[in-house]
N, C-alpha and C positions, 0 to 999 in steps of 0.2 A: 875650283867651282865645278858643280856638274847638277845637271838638268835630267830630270826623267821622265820619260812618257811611257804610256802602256793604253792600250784600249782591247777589250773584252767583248766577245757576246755569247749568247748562247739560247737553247730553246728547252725547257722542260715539257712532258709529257705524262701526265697521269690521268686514269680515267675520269673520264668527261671536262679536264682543264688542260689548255696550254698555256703556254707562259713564253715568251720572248725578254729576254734581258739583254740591255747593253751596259756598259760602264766604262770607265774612261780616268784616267789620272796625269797630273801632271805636277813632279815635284823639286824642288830646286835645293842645295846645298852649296853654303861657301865657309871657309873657312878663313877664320879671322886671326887666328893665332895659328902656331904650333900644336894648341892643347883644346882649341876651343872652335866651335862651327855652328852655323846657325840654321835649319831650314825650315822650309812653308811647305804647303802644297794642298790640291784641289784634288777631290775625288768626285764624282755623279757618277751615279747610277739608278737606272731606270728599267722598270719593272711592268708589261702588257700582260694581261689574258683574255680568255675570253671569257669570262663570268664577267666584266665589272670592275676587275680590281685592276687600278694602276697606282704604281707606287715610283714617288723620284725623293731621289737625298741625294743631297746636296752637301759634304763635310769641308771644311775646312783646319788646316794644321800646321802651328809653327812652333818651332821650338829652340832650345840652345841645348849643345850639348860639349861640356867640360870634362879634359881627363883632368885627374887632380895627380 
């Protein structure tokens, strides 16, 4: 089994726009077999400037993965 975090920021600068970003994840992994493992996980990220624009997402992710 193993668990993963990570958290991000940052700032962009172009004329006449900044921007502030953060983001963030968290995702998990176990294995069920020898051959075979399953995992999820959550990412956000979230996007300020100063025009007006903000932007958030929100993803979600699971899957199975089989060696054959």
């Amino acid at each position: 089994n193993t668990l993963y975090a990570a958290y991000g920021q940052g700032e962009v600068e172009v004329p006449g726009i900044t921007a502030d970003t953060d983001a963030w994840t968290i995702a998990a992994m176990h294995k069920m077999s020898k051959r075979t493992m399953v995992y999820a996980g959550y990412n956000n990220f979230e996007e300020e400037d100063n025009v007006g624009f903000n932007l958030e997402e929100d993803t979600f992710s699971l899957g199975l993965k089989h060696k054959f």
